[in-house]
C-alpha distance (Angstrom), angle and dihedral (degrees) to the residues before:
residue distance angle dihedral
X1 . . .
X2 3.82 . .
X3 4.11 119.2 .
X4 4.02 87.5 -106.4
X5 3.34 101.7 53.6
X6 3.95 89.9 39.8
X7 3.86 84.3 57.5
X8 3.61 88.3 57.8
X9 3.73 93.8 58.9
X10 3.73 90.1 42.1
X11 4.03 91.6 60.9
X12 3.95 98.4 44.2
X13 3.46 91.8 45.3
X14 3.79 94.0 43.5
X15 3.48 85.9 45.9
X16 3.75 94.8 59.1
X17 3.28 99.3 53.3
X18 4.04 84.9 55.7
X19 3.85 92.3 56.3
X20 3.63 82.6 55.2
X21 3.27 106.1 61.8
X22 4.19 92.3 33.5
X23 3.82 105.8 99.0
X24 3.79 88.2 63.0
X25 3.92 84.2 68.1
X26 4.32 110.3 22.2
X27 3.77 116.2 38.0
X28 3.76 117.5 -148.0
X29 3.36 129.6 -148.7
X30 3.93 134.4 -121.3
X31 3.86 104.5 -5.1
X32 3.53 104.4 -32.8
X33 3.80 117.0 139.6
X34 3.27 132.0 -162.5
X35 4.19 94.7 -160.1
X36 3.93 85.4 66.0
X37 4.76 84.5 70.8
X38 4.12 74.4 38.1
X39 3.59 93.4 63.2
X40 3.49 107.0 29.4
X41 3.33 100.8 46.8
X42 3.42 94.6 62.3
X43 3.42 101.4 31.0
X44 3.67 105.3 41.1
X45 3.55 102.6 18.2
X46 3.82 111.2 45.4
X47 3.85 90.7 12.1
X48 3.79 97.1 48.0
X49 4.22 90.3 46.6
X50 3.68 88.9 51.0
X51 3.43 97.0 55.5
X52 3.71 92.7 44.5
X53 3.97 91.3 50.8
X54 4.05 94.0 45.6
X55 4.06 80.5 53.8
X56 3.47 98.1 48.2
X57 3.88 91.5 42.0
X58 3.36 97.9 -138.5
X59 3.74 123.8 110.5
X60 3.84 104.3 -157.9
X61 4.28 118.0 75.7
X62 3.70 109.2 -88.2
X63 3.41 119.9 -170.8
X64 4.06 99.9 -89.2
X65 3.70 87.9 43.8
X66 3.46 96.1 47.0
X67 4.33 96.8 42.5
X68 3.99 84.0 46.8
X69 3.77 94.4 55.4
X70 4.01 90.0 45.6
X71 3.59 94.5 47.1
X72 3.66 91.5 45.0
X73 3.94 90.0 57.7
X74 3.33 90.0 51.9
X75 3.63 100.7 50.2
X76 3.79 84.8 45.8
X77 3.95 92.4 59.5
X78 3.80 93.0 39.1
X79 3.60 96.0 46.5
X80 4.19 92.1 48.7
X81 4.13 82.1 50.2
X82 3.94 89.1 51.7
X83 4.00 88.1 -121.9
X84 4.28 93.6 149.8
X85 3.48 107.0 167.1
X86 3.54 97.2 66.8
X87 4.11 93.4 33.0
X88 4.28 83.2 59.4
X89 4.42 88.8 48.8
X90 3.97 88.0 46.9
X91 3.73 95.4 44.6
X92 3.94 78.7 58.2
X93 3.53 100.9 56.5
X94 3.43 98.5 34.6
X95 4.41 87.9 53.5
X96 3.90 82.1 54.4
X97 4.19 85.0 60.8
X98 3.64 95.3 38.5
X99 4.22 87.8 47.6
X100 3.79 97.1 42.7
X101 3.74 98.6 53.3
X102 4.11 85.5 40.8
X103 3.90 95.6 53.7
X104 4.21 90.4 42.0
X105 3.73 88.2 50.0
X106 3.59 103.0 43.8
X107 4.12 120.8 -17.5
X108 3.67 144.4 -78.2
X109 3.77 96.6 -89.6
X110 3.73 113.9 36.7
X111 3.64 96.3 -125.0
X112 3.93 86.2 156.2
X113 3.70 86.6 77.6
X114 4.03 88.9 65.9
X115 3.96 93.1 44.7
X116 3.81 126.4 94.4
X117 3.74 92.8 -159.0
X118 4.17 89.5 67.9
X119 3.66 119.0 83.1
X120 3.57 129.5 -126.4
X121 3.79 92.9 -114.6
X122 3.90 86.6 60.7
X123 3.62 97.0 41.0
X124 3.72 93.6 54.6
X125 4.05 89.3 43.7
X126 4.03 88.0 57.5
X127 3.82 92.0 39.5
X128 4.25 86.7 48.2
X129 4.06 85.6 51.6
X130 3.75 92.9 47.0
X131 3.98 98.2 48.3
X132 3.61 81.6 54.9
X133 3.32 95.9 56.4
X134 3.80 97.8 44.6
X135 3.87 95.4 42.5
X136 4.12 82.0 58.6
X137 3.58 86.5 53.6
X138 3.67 105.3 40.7
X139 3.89 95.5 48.5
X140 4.21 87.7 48.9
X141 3.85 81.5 57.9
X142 3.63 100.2 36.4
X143 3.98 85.5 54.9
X144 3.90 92.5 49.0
X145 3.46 87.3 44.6
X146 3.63 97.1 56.8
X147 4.11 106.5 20.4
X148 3.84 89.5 47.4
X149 3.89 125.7 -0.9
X150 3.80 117.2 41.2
X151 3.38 97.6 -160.1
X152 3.56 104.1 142.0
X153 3.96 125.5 18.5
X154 3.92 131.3 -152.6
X155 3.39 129.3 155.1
X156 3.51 104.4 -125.3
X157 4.10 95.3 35.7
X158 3.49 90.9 111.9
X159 3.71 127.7 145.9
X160 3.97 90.5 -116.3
X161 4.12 93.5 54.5
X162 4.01 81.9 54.7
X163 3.72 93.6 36.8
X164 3.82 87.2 66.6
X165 4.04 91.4 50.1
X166 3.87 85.3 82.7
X167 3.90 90.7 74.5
X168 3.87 88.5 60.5
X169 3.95 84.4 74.0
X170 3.03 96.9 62.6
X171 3.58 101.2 42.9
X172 3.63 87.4 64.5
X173 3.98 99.6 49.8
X174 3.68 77.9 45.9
X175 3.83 95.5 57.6
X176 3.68 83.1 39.9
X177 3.68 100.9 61.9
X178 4.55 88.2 49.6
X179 3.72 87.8 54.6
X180 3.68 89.6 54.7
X181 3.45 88.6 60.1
X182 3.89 95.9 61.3
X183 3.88 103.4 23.2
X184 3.74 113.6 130.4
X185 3.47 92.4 21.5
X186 3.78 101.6 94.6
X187 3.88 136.4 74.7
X188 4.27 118.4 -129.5
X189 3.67 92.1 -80.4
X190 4.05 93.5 58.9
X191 4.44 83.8 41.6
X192 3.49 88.2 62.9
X193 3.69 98.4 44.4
X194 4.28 87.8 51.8
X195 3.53 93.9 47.6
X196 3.67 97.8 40.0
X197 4.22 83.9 50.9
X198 4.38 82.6 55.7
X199 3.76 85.8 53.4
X200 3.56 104.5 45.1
X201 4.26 84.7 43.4
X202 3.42 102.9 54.5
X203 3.77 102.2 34.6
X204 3.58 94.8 47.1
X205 3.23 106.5 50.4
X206 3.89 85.7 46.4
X207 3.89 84.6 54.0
X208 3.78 93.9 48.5
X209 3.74 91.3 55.4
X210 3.37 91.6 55.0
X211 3.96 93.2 54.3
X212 3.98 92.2 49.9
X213 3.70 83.3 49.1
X214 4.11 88.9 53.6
X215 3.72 87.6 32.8
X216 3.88 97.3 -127.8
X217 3.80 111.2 154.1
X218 3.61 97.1 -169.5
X219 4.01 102.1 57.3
X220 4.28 77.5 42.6
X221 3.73 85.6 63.8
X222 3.54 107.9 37.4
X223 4.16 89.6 39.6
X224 3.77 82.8 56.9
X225 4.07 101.6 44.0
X226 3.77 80.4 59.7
X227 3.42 87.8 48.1
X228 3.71 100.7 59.2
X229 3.82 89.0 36.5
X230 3.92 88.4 70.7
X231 3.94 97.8 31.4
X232 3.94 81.1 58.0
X233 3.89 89.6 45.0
X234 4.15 82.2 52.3
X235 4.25 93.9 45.0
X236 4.16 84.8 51.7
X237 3.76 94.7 49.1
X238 3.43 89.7 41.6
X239 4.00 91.4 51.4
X240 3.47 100.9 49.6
X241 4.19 107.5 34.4
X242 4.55 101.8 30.5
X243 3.59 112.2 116.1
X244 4.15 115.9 -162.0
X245 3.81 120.2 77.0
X246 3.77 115.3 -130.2
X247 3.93 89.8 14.5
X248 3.96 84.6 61.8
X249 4.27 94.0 39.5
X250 4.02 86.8 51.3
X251 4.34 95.8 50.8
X252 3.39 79.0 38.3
X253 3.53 88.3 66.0
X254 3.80 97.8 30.6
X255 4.12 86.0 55.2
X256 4.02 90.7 58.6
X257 3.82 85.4 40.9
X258 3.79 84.3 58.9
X259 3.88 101.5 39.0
X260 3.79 83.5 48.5
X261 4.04 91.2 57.1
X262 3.81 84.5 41.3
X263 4.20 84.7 62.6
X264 3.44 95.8 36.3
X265 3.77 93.3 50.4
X266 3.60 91.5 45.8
X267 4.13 89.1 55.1
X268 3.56 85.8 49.7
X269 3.82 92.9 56.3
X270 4.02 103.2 44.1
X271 3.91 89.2 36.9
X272 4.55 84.7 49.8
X273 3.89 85.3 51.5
X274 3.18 99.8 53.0
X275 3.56 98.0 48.5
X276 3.26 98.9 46.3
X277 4.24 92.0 52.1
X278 3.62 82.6 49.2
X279 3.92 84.6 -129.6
X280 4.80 84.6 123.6
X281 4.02 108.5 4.0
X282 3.58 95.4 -158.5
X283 4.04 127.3 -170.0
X284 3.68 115.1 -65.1
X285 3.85 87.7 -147.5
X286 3.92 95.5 55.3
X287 3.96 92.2 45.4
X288 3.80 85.7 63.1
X289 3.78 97.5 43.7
X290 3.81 84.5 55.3
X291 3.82 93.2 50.2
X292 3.96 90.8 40.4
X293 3.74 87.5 44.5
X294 4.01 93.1 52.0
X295 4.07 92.7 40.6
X296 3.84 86.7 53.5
X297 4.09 92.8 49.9
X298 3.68 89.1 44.8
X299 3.51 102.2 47.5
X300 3.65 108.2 26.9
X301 3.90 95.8 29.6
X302 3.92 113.6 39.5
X303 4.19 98.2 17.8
X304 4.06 85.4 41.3
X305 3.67 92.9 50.5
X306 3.89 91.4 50.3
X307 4.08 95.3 41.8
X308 4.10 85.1 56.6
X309 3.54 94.1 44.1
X310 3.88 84.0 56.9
X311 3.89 103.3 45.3
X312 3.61 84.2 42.0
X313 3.67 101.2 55.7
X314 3.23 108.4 103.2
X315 3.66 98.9 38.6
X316 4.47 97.0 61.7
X317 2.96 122.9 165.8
X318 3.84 97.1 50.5
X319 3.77 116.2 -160.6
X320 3.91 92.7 -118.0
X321 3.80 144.8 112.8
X322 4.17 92.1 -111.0
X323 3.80 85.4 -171.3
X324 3.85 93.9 62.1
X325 3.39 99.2 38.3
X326 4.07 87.4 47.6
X327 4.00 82.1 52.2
X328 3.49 90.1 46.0
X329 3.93 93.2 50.8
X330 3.51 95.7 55.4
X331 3.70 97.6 39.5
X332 4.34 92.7 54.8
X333 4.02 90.0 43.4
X334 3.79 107.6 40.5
X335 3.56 101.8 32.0
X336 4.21 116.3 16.7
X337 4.03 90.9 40.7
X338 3.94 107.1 44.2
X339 3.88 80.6 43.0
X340 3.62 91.2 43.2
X341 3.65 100.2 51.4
X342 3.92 83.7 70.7
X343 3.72 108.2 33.4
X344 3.57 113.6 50.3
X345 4.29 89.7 -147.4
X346 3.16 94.8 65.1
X347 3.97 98.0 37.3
X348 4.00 80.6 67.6
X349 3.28 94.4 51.5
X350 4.04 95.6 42.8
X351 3.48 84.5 51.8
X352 3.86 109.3 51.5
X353 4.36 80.1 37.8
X354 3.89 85.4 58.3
X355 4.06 91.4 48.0
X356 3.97 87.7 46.5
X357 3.57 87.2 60.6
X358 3.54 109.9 41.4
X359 3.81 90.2 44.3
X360 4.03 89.0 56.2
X361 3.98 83.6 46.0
X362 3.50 99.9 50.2
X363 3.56 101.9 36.4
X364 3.31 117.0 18.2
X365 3.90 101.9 117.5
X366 3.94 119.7 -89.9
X367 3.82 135.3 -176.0
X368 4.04 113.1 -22.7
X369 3.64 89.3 -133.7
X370 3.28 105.3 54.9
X371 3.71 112.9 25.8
X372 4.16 121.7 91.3
């Protein structure tokens, strides 16, 4: 990826993190939130371009890369402004992008995902490709549902609750890019294990939607025990098979980050049922530091890890101290920014500590040969 389009990245992702921390310092009236530009414009914007360019293969905008990342800005700032109509028509077009470079990659229906012969690495790049797709198409219909057509009612099918689906995406190109570090390298036992892990991934996180959705804390819990069983089945394969040096230290990293949202989340779940049965009440104010705590780990640790990984590919070996920056990481996103989200001190300092090390990611200088 070439320096330009690298800064790109850099300033959507930098700006993200700003929205973030925003409503400490400008209030908005009526419902406007600023953690809707948050979310989307890491997600869907830098996330959802990355995953298109690692597709495509080529690491310079093309034209659907480049229209995708414009519309997606757009239906960022109109969907934070609550301007629908024309967030359902650009959810359309930008499917069309997301659907194209899907069906030239692989095919229409993801029969891969039934076949021994494809690798986990590709399965999870289809799957990444097709949660796109469908998070474009359940948020259009979430918004119709909702803005226009009450046809169905639950309490927690909000826009926001879907909103969040986009970071799934990138999850999945995420896990895709550490299984391309050990494909080929394991006998039928390991296969099964890998495409077991794609299984368990997709359809359980599918599953635990569908239990926030019904509001059932139990299935949550055991849906997401199972979960971190196979993400800890993934971190061990990972561990003992991945090939690449600093690639490998920085998943590394972004697989604790993940585990460590797994715990968090789980905390979250147990500590939500037991409030809400009135069996523990616990403080309303540490339930959301839990939640903010496990959205930062998710988001800015694991996806991060896996976007850098991405941008960075062509360009290993970096020249950098990965241990620092790996320090670094963990310091801006599991202490400064839950902390920050409340105090606006140390949001400034989360912040300029989260430019710090995205600028050393994205441009400190990497192999000779391959950078641009």
């Amino acid at each position: 990826m070439n320096t330009g389009m690298r800064a790109v990245f850099f300033i959507i992702m930098a700006a993200a993190m700003f929205f973030g921390f925003l409503h400490l310092f400008v209030s908005t009236a009526g419902n406007y939130s600023f953690e809707r530009l948050h979310i989307f414009l890491f997600n869907l914007c830098a996330g959802g371009t990355l995953i298109l360019c690692r597709t495509a293969g080529t690491w310079s905008f093309a034209w659907n890369t480049s229209l995708f990342l414009i519309m997606a800005i757009i239906y960022s700032i109109l969907a934070f402004l609550h301007i629908y109509p024309p967030v359902i028509i650009i959810s359309v077009f930008m499917l069309f992008i997301v659907e194209h470079e899907r069906w030239k990659r692989f095919s229409p229906f993801p029969k891969n995902f039934f076949s021994t012969a494809s690798g986990a690495s590709e399965k999870f790049h289809h799957a990444a490709l097709l949660c796109l797709s469908m998070g474009l198409i359940i948020s259009a219909l979430v918004i119709i549902n909702n803005e226009f057509y009450r046809v169905v009612y639950f309490k927690k099918l909000v826009l926001n609750t879907f909103f969040l689906g986009f970071s799934f995406p990138v999850s999945l190109i995420t896990m895709s890019v550490m299984f391309s570090f050990i494909e080929g390298k394991g006998e039928n036992k390991r296969n099964l294990l890998k495409n077991s892990a794609f299984w368990t991934v997709n359809m359980g996180v599918i599953i635990f939607f569908i239990f926030i959705l019904l509001e059932k804390f139990m299935p949550q819990l055991v849906v997401t025990l199972i979960l971190f069983a196979s993400v800890t089945s993934i971190f061990i394969i990972f561990i003992r098979h991945a090939s690449g040096d600093q690639e490998k230290a920085f998943l590394t990293s972004g697989m604790v980050f993940l585990l460590f949202a797994a715990v968090t989340g789980i905390l979250y779940i147990i500590f939500g049922f037991l409030s809400y049965n009135n069996m523990y009440p616990f403080n309303d104010a540490l339930m959301k530091f839990i939640l903010k705590t496990h959205a930062f780990a998710s988001l800015y640790g694991w996806n991060l890890s896996g976007m850098a990984v991405i941008a960075r590919r062509e360009n290993f070996p970096i020249k950098l101290n990965f241990s620092r920056v790996i320090i670094h990481h963990w310091f801006t996103v599991i202490v400064l920014a839950p902390i920050g989200y409340y105090n606006p001190v140390a949001a400034v300092f989360a912040f300029l500590s989260y430019v710090v090390l995205l600028g050393n990611i994205f441009f400190s200088p990497g192999n000779s040969k391959k950078s641009a």
